[in-house]
C-alpha positions in Angstrom: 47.9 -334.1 50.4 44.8 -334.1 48.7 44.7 -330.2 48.8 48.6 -329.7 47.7 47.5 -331.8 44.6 44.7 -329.3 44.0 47.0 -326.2 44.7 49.8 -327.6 42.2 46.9 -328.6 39.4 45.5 -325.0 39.7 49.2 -323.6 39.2 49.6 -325.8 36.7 46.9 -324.9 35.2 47.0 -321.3 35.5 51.0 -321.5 33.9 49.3 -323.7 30.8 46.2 -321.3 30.0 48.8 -317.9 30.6 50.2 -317.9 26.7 46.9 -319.3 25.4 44.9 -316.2 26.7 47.8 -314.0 25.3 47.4 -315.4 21.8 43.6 -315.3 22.5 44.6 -311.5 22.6 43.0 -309.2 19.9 45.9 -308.9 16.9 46.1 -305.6 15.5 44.4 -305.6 11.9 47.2 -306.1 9.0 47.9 -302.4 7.9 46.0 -301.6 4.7 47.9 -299.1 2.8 45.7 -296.5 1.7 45.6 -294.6 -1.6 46.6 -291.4 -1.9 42.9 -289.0 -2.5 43.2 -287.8 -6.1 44.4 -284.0 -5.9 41.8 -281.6 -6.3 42.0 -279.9 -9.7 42.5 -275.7 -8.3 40.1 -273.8 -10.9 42.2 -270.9 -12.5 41.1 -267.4 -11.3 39.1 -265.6 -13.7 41.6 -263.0 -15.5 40.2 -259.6 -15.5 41.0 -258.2 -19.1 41.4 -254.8 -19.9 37.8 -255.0 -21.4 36.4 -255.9 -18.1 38.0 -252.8 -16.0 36.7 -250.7 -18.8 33.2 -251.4 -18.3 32.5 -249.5 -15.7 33.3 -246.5 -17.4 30.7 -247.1 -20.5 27.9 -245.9 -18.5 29.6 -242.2 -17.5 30.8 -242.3 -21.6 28.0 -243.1 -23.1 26.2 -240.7 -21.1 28.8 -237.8 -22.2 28.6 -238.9 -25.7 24.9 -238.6 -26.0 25.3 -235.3 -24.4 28.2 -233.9 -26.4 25.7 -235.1 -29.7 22.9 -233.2 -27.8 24.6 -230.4 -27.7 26.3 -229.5 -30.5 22.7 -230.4 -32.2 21.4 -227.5 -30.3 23.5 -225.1 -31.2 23.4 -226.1 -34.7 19.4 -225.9 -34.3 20.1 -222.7 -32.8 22.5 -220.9 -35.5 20.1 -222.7 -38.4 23.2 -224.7 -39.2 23.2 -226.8 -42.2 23.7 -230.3 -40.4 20.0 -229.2 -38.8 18.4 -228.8 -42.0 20.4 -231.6 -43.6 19.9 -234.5 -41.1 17.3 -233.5 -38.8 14.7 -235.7 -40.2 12.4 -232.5 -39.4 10.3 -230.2 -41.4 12.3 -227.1 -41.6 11.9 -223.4 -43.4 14.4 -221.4 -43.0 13.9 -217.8 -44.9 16.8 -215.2 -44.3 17.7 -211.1 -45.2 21.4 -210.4 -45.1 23.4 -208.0 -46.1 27.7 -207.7 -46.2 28.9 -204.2 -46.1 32.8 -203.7 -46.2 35.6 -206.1 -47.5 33.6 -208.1 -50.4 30.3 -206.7 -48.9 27.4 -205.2 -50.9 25.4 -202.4 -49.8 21.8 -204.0 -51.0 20.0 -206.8 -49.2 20.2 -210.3 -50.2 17.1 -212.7 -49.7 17.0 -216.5 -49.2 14.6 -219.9 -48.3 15.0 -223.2 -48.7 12.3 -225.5 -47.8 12.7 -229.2 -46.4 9.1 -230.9 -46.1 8.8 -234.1 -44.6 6.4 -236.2 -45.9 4.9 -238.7 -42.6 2.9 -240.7 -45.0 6.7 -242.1 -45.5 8.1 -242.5 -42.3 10.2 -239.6 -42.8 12.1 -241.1 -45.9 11.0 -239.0 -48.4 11.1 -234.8 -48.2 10.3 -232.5 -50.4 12.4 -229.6 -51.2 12.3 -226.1 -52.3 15.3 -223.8 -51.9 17.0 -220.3 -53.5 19.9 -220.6 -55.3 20.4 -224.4 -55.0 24.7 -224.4 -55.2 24.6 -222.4 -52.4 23.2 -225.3 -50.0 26.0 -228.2 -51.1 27.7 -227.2 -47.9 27.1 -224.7 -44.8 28.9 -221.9 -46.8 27.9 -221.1 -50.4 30.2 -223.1 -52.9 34.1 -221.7 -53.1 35.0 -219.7 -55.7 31.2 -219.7 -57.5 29.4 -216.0 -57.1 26.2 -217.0 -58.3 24.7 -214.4 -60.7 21.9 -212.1 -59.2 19.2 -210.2 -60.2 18.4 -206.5 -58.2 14.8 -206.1 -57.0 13.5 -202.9 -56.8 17.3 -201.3 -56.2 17.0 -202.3 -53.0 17.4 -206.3 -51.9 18.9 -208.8 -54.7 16.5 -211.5 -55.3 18.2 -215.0 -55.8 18.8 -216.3 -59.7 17.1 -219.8 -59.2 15.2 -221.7 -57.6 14.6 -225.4 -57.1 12.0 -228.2 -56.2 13.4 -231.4 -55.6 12.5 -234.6 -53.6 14.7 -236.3 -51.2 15.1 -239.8 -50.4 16.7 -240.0 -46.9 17.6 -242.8 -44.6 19.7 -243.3 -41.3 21.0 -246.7 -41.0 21.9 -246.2 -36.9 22.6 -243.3 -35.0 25.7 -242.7 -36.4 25.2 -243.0 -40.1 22.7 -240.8 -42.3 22.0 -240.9 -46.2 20.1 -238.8 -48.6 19.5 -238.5 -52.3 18.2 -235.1 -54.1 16.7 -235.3 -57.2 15.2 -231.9 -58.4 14.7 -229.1 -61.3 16.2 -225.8 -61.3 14.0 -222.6 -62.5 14.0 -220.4 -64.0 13.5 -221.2 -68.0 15.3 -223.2 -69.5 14.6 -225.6 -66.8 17.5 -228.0 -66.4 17.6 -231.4 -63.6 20.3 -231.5 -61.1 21.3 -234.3 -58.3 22.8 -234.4 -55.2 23.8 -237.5 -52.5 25.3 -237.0 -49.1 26.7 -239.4 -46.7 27.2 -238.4 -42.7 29.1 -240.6 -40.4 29.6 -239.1 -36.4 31.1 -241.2 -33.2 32.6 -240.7 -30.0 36.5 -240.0 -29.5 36.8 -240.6 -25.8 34.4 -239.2 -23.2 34.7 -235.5 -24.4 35.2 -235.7 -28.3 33.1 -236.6 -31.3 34.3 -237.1 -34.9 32.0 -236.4 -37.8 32.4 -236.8 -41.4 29.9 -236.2 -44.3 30.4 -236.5 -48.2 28.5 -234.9 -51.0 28.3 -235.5 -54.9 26.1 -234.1 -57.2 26.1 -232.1 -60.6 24.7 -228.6 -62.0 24.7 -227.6 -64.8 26.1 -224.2 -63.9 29.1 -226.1 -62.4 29.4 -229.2 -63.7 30.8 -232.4 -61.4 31.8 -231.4 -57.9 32.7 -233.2 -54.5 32.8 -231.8 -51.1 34.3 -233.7 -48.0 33.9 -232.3 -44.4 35.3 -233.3 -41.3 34.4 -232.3 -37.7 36.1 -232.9 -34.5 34.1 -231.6 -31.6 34.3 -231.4 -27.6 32.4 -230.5 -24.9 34.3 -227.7 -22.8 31.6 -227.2 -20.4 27.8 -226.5 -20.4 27.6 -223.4 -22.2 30.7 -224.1 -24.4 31.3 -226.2 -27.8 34.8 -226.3 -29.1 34.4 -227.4 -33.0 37.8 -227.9 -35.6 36.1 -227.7 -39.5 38.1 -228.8 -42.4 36.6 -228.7 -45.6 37.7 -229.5 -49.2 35.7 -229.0 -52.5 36.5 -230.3 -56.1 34.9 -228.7 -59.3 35.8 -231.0 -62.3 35.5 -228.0 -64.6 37.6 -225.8 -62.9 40.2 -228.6 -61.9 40.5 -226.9 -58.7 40.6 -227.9 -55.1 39.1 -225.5 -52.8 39.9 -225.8 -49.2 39.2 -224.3 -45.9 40.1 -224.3 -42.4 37.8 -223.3 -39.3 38.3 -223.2 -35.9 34.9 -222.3 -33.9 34.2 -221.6 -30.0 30.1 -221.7 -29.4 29.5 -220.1 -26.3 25.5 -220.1 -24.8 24.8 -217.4 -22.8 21.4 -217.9 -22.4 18.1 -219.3 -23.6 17.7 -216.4 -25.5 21.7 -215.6 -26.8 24.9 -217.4 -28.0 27.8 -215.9 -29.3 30.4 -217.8 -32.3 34.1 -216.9 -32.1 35.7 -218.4 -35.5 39.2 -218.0 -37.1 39.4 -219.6 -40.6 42.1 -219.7 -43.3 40.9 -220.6 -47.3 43.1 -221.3 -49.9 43.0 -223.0 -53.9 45.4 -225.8 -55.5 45.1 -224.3 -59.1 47.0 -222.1 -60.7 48.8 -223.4 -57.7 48.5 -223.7 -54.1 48.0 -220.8 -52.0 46.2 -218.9 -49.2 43.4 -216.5 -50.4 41.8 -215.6 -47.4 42.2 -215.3 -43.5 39.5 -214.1 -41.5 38.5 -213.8 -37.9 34.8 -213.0 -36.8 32.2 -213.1 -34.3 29.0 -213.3 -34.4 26.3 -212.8 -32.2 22.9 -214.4 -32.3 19.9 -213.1 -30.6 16.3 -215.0 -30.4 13.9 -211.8 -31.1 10.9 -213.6 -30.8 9.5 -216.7 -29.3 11.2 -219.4 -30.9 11.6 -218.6 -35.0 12.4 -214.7 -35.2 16.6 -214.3 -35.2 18.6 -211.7 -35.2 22.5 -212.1 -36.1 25.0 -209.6 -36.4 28.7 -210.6 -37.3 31.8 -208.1 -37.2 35.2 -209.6 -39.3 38.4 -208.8 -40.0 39.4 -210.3 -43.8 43.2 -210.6 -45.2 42.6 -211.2 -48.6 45.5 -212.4 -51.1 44.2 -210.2 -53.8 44.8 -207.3 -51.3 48.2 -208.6 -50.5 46.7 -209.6 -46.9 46.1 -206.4 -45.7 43.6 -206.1 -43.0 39.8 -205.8 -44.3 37.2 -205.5 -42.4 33.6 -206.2 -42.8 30.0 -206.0 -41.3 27.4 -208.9 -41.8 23.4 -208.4 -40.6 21.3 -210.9 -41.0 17.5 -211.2 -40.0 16.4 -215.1 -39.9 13.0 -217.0 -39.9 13.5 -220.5 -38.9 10.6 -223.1 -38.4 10.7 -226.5 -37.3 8.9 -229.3 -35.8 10.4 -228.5 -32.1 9.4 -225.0 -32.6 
């Protein structure tokens, strides 16, 4: 008896505890609702501008820019252009014997020198000139429509009618701009002052062109009040070859007159020693009225005789003149050159 009590307490006991120990029973944790994270701001992708695809191609530009300028400075350098004696920023003396035979030609030898000293006591700002027949250096080309009186020397070579000492003031801002001032007295007696300014701008057109522009005032007294604006557009065919489109336009106040001209130029290097110019220009007036005066076509061939100042230049052309109803004229141009400069 005593151990079915014991049996039915323990299975009592057991049936009592059962549910306890399931309550006892870990309840899950209430759920907690979480917050959503806060979205994660996407950072826009960095836009590539046309600006920035360019860039690459500065380097290779710049590089054919500098070039191109290089360049056509040589062969200016080369032919004693007047951009070289204008803006070179050099001392240069350039002394010349030419003579014209044929259409407009003369059978005597003319001379010619002009002189640009720079002084380095003033960092190159100030030069001093002396030149022949000072209208003749307003552009490359001796002024339109003036034919300087001239003076015969010995039957032989005509000496020039003037001469001139001037000082220059001269400054370039940057690379592309340039600025000088002339202040100076013509000779002979009576002596009389003249002046002269020219501007220059040049820059890059792409990665084979260059534009260049220059301006000049000034006043003689044998001409009076004149302008003259030239524009350049250059580009760099290949090594040896320069490709150059000229316009250039010159007002005389006393004449009232626009005279204009038109030149198309291949410069063609052979060789340290050699370059050849093929040119075809057109000329013309705006008073009486407009017109043509002059179409030409020429070569010219330039030879280095001697080391690096003694030039010979020989020039065939083929002139249709209005006043000879533009029949075909040709002519024969020699020219013996001394040109000095700092590089030579």
């Amino acid at each position: 008896m005593v151990f079915l009590r014991l049996s039915l307490s323990l299975l009592l006991g057991i049936t009592l505890l059962f549910p306890l120990s399931l309550l006892a029973e870990e309840q899950p944790a209430p759920l907690v609702e979480e917050q959503p994270a806060p979205p994660v701001e996407e950072q826009p992708a960095p836009q590539t501008g046309l600006a920035d695809i360019l860039i690459p191609m500065d380097a290779p530009r710049n590089y054919l820019s500098a070039k191109i300028a290089s360049f056509a400075n040589d062969i200016d350098r080369f032919f004693g252009g007047d951009r070289h004696y204008q803006e070179s920023n050099q001392s240069v003396l350039q002394m010349d014997l030419t003579r014209v035979t044929g259409y407009n030609g003369d059978p005597k030898f003319k001379l010619g020198a002009r002189l640009n000293l720079r002084l380095p006591i003033t960092e190159g700002r100030l030069h001093l000139l002396v030149e022949t027949d000072p209208e003749k250096n307003i552009t490359a080309e001796p002024t339109p429509g003036s034919t300087p009186s001239q003076t015969v020397l010995r039957n032989k070579v005509v000496a020039p009618s003037s001469y001139a000492l001037a000082a220059r003031y001269e400054k370039a801002v940057t690379d592309a701009w340039h600025f000088n001032t002339d202040w100076g007295l013509k000779f002979p007696l009576p002596i009389t002052p003249f002046v002269r300014a020219r501007g220059s701008f040049s820059a890059p057109m792409g990665e084979l062109w260059r534009f260049k522009a220059a301006q000049s005032v000034y006043w003689f007294n044998t001409i009076g009040v004149g302008e003259t604006t030239q524009v350049d557009f250059e580009r760099f065919i290949s090594e040896p070859v320069l490709f150059r489109a000229t316009s250039t336009v010159t007002w005389l106040n006393d004449a009232q007159n626009f005279d204009m001209r038109q030149d198309f130029s291949v410069f063609h290097t052979l060789d340290d020693r050699t370059a050849l110019l093929y040119q075809a220009g057109v000329s013309g007036i705006s008073n009486p009225q407009y017109q043509v005066t002059d179409c030409v076509a020429l070569v010219v061939y330039r030879y280095r005789m001697h080391k690096e100042w003694l030039f010979l230049e020989l020039s065939p052309q083929l002139h249709f003149p209005r006043d000879r109803q533009y029949r075909a004229s040709p002519a024969f141009s020699f020219r013996l050159e001394a040109l000095f400069d700092e590089s030579r």
